[in-house]
N, C-alpha and C positions, 0 to 999 in steps of 0.2 A: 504493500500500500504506500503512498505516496504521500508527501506531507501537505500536500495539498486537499488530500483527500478525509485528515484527519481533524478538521472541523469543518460543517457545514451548516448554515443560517439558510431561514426562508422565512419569508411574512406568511400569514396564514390569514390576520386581519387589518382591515385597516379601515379609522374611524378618524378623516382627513389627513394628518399626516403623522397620527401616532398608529404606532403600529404592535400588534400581537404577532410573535415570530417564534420560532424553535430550533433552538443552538443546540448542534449536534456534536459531540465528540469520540470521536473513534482511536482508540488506543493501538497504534502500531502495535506495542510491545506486548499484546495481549491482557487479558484480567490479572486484576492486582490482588495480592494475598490481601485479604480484609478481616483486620484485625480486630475491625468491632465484632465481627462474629465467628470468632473461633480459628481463624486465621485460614479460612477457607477462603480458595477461591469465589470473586464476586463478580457477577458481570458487567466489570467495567471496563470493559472493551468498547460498550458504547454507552454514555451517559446524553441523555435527551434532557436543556433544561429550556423552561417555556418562559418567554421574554415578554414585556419587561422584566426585568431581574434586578434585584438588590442584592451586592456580595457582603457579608460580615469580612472585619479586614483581624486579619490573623497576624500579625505585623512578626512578630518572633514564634512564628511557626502555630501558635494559639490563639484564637480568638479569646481574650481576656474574659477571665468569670463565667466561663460555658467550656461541659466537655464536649469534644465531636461526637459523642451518640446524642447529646442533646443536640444539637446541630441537625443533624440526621433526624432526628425525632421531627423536628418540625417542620423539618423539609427541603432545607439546604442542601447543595448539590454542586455549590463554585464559592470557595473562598478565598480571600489574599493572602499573599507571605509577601514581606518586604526584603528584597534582596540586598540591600544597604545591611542593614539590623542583622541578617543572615547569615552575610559576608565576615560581619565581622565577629558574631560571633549565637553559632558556636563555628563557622566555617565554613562554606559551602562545600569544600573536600570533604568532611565529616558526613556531612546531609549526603554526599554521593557516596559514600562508602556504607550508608544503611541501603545504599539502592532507589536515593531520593528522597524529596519533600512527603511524596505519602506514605510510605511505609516509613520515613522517620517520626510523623505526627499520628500514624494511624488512622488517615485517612482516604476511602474508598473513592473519594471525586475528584472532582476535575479542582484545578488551583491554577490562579493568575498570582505571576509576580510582576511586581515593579521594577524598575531600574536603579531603583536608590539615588539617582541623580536629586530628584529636590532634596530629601534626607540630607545627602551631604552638604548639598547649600545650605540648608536653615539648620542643623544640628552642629557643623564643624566650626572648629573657632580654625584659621588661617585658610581658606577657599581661597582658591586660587583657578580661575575658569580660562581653558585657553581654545583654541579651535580644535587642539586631540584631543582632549577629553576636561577634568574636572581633579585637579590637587586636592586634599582635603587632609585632615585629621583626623580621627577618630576621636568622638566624643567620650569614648570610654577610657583613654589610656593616654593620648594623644600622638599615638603611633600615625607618620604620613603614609597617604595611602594612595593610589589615582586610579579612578575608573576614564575608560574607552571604548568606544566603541565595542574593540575587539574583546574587552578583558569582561563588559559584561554582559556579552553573549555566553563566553565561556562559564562565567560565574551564574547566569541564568539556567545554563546548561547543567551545570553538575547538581543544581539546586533541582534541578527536573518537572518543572511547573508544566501543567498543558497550552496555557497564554503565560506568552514572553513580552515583557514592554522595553521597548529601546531607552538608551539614555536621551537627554531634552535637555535644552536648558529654558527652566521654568523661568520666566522675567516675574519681577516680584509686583505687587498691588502696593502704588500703583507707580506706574513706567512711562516714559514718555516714546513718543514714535522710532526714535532713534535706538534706545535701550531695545524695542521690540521687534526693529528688523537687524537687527545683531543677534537677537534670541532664535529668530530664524532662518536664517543662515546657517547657525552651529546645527539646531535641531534637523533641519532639514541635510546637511552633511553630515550629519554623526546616523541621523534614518539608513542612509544611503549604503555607511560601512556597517551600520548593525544586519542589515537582509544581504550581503554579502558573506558576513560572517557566519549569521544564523545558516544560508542556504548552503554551508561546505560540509554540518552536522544538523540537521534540521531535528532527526530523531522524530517524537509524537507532536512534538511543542511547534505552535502558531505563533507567529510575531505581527502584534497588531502596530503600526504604524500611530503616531502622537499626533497632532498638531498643534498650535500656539498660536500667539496676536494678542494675548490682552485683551481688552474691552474696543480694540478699534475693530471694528467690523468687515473695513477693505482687507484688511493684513490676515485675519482671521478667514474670510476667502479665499487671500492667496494662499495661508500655509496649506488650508484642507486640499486647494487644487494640485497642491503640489505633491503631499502627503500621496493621494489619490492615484497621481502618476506611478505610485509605486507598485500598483494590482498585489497588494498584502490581503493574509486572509479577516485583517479586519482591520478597524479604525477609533482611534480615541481621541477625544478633546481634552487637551491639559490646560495646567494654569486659571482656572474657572474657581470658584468659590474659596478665594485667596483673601477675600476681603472687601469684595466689588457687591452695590450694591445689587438688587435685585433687575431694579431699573435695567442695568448695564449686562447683567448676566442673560436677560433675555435674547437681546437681538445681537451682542457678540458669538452665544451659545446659536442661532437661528442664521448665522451668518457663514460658519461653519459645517451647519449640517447640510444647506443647501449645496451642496459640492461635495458633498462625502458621496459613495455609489451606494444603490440602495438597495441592494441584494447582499450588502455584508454589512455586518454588527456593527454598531453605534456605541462609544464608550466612552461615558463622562467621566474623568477621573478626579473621585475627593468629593464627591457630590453625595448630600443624602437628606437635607433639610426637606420636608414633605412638601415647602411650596417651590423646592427643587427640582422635585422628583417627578412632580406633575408639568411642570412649565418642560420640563427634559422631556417626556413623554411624549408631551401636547406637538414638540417639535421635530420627534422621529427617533431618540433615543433609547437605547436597548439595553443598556447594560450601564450599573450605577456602583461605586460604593464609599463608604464613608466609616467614619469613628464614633460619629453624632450619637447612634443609637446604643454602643455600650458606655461610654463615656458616659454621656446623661445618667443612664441606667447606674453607673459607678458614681456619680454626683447627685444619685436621690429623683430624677427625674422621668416619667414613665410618658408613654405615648397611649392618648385612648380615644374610645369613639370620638367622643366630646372634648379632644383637645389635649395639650399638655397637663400632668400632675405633678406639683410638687409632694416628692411621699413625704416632705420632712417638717412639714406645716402643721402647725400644732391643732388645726382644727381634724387632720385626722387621726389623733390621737387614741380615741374612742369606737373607732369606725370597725365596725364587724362584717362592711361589706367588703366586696374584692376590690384590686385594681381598678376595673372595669365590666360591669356587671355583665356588658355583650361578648366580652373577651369568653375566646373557647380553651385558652390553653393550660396548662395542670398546676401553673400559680396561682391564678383568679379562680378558677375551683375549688382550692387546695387552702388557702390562707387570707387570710382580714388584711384589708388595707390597715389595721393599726397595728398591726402583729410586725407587719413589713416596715412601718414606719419606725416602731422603738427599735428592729436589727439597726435599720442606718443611723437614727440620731445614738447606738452602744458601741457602732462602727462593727459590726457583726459580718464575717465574711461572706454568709449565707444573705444576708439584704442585698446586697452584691450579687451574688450568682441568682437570685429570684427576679430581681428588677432586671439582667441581662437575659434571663430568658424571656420574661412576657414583652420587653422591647424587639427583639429579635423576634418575636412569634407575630408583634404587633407588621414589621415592618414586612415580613414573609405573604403572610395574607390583606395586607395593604396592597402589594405587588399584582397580586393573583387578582384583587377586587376589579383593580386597574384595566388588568388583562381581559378580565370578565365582561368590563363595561365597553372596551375599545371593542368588542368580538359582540357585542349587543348595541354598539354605534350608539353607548349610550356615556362615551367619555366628558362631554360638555355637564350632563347632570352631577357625574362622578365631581369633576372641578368645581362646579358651584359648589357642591356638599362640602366637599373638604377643605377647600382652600381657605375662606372664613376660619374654622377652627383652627388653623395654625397659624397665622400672617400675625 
């Protein structure tokens, strides 16, 4: 099989320009020993997941405060590892010597990593950014270190993700026009030598192409046209929800997609704020993910029908109802909103792992609803509903 042939996108519905699709992945390497159940083989040789999609981001090989059967449990089926964090530690030679990112996490599905490019910009103290690649330090030791093109293909490579993201350079919020065709420039020549290097060991692993611009919307056309030139098996938006308002994230994000090809995956990267997720959707976007929802959840904060919750407000002190009464999933059946409230204000690790899971179950079947209403041309009613409760 060819590595062209190891992932495959198709829309199924479309309710104006959001669209209901099904990301296919096919494992050259055959099924993976699956370690949630018994260490038998599982078949994930082919993993089908149905788009829009929200990824939980695993950053050091875990999604914080959640095990992957619980992951599994509710439905997850693509999450992130940061190759930066990876890299340095515990190694990405290590992760290849377990035989890769999933059997070194014990995990049956498909996995996108990043490039570690922003990481090194906003984490290292002495960056140093040239047109090969990106100097940096390490934040943990202050050991120099540099990624390229070529070194984080390799380093993506041994980490063994099924989506690979190229190095970029992220221009920061916010930038002036000059700052931001110098950012693409680099990005768009450092693309160029990543699907070079990816295509001499391609293995199972899809290299989705970046593109960049900032908030200006010409430049933001050009990088996707250019990005585009490259017939990769998919494509992401970077540099978006850096700090830019809403206003700007629109028609930057709208400016971008019109010039992406629409027969392959759409990928906003760092995005996961609900009136994100919908404004991403509404515009053609397929694939989303963010920190927002365990973060929050680790900060006391849950997502529910009716809006966000603070668990750590003294008025739910008393409260013997759930989370959220419409919620289906085994916290809000299981435990009182004031039971969850005294774990976080005792600092209890379990208030942590109960608010990471009903955020994550909230955000999984938020997706599916999405999906639901685009596949019922009924995504305009969807946006009314929701969008109010979070703005």
């Amino acid at each position: 099989m060819t590595n062209s042939q190891t992932l495959q996108f198709s829309v199924q519905s479309l309710d104006g320009s959001a669209r209901a699709g099904k990301l296919t992945f096919r494992n050259a390497e055959g099924p993976r020993k699956d370690a949630l159940h018994g260490g038998a083989d599982s078949d994930t040789s082919c993993i089908t997941i149905l788009t829009p999609v929200f990824m939980p981001v695993g950053t050091q090989a875990t999604v914080k405060a959640i095990a992957q059967p619980d992951l599994v449990e509710i439905g997850y089926q693509l999450i992130l590892g940061n190759t930066y964090h990876l890299y340095l530690r515990p190694g990405s030679d290590l992760i290849d010597g377990f035989g890769g990112i999933h059997k070194f996490m014990a995990w049956p599905h498909a996995v996108l990593t990043d490039s570690g490019g922003y990481q090194a910009f906003s984490l290292s103290d002495n960056v140093k950014l040239t047109d090969e690649g990106v100097k940096f330090r390490s934040h943990l030791d202050g050991s120099e270190h540099y990624f390229t093109p070529a070194n984080t293909m390799r380093i993506e490579r041994e980490i063994g993700a099924d989506i690979i993201m190229p190095i970029d350079d992220c221009a920061p919020f916010p930038a002036d026009d000059k700052r931001l065709k110098e950012s693409l420039v680099r990005t768009h020549r450092w693309l160029a030598e990543c699907k070079t290097a990816w295509l001499r060991d391609p293995r199972h692993q899809s290299l989705f192409g970046i593109s960049q611009g900032g908030i200006n919307p010409g430049l933001r056309a050009d990088s996707a046209k250019a990005v585009a030139d490259l017939e990769l098996p998919g494509y992401a938006i970077g540099g978006l929800s850096v700090g830019e308002p809403l206003e700007h994230f629109v028609p930057a994000l709208g400016s971008a997609i019109e010039h992406l090809p629409k027969d392959k995956p759409r990928y906003v990267m760092g995005v996961g704020s609900i009136p994100e997720l919908i404004n991403g959707v509404e515009l053609g976007v397929d694939m989303f993910d963010c920190v927002l929802p365990t973060r929050n959840a680790r900060n006391g904060q849950v997502f529910t029908s009716y809006g966000k919750v603070n668990l750590r407000n003294e008025k739910h002190a008393r409260s013997a109802e759930p989370i959220d009464p419409l919620c289906g999933c085994k916290v809000c059946k299981t435990y009182a909103l004031g039971y969850i409230r005294h774990l976080h204000k005792q600092g209890e690790i379990l208030g942590l792992m109960l608010s990471t899971y009903h955020n994550l179950y909230f955000m999984f079947h938020f997706m599916r609803q999405m999906r639901e209403a685009i596949t019922a041309r009924q995504f305009a009613a969807f946006k009314q509903k929701w969008l109010p409760l979070f703005s």
